[in-house]
C-alpha positions in Angstrom: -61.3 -48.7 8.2 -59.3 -51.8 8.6 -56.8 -52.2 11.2 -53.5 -50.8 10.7 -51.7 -53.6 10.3 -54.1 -54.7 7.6 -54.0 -51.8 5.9 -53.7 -52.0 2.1 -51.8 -49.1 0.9 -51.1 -50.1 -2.7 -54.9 -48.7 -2.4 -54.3 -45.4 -1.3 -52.0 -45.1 -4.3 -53.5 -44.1 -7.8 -51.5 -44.8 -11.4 -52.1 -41.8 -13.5 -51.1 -42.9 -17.4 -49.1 -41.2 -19.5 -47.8 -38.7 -17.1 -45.5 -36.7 -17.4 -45.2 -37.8 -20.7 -46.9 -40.8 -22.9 -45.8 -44.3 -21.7 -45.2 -43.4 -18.3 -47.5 -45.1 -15.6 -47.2 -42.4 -12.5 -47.8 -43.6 -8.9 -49.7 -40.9 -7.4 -49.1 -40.3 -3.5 -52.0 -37.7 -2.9 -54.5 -40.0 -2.1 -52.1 -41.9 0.6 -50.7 -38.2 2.1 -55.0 -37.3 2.1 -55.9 -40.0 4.2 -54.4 -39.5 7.6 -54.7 -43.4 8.3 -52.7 -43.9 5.1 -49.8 -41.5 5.5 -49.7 -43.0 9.4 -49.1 -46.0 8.8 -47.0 -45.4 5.9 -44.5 -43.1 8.2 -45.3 -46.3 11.1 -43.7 -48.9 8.7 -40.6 -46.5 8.6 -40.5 -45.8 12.0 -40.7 -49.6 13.0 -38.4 -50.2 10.8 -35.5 -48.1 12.2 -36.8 -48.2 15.4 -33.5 -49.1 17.5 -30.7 -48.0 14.8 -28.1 -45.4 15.8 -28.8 -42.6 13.6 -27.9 -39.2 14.0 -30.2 -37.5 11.4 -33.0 -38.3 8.3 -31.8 -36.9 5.2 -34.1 -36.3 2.1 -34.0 -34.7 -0.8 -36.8 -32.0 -2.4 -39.7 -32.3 -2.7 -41.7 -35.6 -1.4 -39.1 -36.9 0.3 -39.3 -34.3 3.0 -43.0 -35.3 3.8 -41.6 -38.6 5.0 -38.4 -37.8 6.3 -39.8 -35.2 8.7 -42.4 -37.3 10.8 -39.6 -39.9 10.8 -37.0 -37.9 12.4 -39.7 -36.9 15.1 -40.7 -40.1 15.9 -37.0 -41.3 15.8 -35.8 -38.3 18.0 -33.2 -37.1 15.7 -33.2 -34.0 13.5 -34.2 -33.8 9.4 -31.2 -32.5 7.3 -32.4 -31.5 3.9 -30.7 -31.4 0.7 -31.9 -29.2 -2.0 -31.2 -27.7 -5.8 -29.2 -25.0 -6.6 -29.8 -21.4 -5.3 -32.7 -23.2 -2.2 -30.2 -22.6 0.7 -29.1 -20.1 2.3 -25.8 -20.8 4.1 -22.5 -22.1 3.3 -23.5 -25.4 1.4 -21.1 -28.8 0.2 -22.3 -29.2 -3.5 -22.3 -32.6 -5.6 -22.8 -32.3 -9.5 -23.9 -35.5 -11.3 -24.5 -37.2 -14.9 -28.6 -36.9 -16.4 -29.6 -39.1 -19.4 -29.2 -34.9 -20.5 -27.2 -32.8 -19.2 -25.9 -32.3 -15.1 -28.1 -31.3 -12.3 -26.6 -30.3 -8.5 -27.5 -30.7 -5.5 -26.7 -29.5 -2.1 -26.4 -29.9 1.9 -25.5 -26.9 4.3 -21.7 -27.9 5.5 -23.4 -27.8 8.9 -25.6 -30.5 8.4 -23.9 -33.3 8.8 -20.9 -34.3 10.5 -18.0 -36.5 10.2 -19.2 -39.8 11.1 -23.0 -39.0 11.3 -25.2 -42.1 10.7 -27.6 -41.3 8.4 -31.0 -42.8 6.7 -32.0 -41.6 3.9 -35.8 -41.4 2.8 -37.7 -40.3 0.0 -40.8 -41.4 -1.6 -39.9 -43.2 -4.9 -36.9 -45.4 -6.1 -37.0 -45.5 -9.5 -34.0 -45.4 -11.3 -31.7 -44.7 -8.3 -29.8 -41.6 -10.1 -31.0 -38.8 -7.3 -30.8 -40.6 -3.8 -27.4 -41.9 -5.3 -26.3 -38.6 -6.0 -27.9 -37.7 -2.8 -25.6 -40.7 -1.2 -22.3 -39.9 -2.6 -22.7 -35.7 -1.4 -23.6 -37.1 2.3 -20.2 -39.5 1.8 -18.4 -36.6 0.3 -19.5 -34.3 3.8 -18.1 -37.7 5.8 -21.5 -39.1 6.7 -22.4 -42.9 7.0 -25.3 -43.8 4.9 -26.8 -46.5 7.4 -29.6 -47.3 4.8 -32.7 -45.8 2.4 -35.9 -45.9 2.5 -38.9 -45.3 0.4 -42.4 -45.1 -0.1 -42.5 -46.9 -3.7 -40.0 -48.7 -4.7 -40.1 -49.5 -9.0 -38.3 -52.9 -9.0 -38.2 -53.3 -12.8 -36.1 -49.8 -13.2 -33.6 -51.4 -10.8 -32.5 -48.4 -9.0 -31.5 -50.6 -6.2 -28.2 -51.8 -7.7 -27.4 -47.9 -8.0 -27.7 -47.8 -4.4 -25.2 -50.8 -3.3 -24.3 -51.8 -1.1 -26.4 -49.8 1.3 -29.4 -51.7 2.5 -32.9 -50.5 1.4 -36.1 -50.4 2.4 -39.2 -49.8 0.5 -42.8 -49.8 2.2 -44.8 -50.8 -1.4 -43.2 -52.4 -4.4 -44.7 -52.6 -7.7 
C-alpha cells in the first residue's frame, strides 16, 4: 500500500452506469468505506483540514454523511449533531421544508442540538447539486448556528452545487 499521503482515492471509488436510473454515472463509496486505509485517509484529509477551527459540532445529514461526520467530530473533539427526514427523531425537533425538481421533502434537527451561535461544519459525502446540504444550511441558520464551512467526500463540479452553497466555503476531498 502506498503511503498515505500518496494515496490515490479516485481509486478506491467505482462509477456504476446507469444507476439509479439510465444516464446517471454513480460514484460508488463502498470500495473506499471497505478499505480501512481508504476511509482513513479520507476522514485524515477532513480532519487536517479543520484541524485548528473553532467548531462546536459536525452536522450531517442521513445517510452517508454520518459515516464521515462521526470520525470527524471524534478526532476534532466536538460532538455529531444529526439531521434526519421526517418521523427519524424522537424529541422536540426545528423542521425546514424545501423545493424538489417534484414536490417538497423536510428535514429536521432536535431544538437541542444546536445553539445560538454554534460554529458548525457540515459534512456529507457528495455535492452534487447542492439542494440537500443547502436545505440542511438554511435549518442550522434558522436554529441560529454559524455554518463555518462544508465538506465532502465527492464533489460533482459540472452540477455546480457549490454556487447553492455561497458564500460558505467548501471543501471537497475528490473532484470529478
Amino acid at each position: 500500500m502506498p503511503a498515505a499521503d500518496a494515496l490515490d482515492l479516485k481509486a478506491f471509488v467505482r462509477d456504476v452506469p446507469d444507476f439509479p436510473k439510465p444516464g446517471i454515472l454513480f460514484k460508488d463509496i463502498t470500495p473506499l468505506l471497505a478499505s480501512p486505509e481508504a476511509f482513513g485517509e479520507t476522514v485524515r484529509r477532513i480532519v487536517d483540514r479543520f484541524r485548528g477551527e473553532p467548531l462546536d459540532a459536525i452536522v450531517a445529514a442521513e445517510a452517508r454523511g454520518f459515516i464521515f461526520a462521526a470520525p470527524v467530530a471524534l478526532a476534532l473533539g466536538v460532538g455529531f449533531v444529526p439531521i434526519r427526514k421526517p418521523g427519524k427523531l424522537p424529541y422536540d425537533r426545528h423542521a425546514y421544508e424545501y423545493e424538489l425538481e417534484y414536490g417538497t421533502d423536510r428535514l429536521e434537527i432536535h431544538v437541542d442540538g444546536v445553539r445560538q451561535g454554534d460554529r458548525v461544519l457540515v459534512i456529507d459525502d457528495l455535492l452534487a447539486t447542492g439542494g440537500t446540504v443547502d436545505a440542511c444550511v438554511r435549518l442550522l441558520e434558522r436554529c441560529g448556528a454559524t455554518v463555518a464551512a462544508c465538506a465532502f467526500v465527492i464533489e460533482l463540479g459540472f452540477l455546480a452545487g457549490r454556487r447553492k452553497l455561497e458564500p460558505h466555503p467548501i471543501y471537497s476531498v475528490l473532484e470529478y
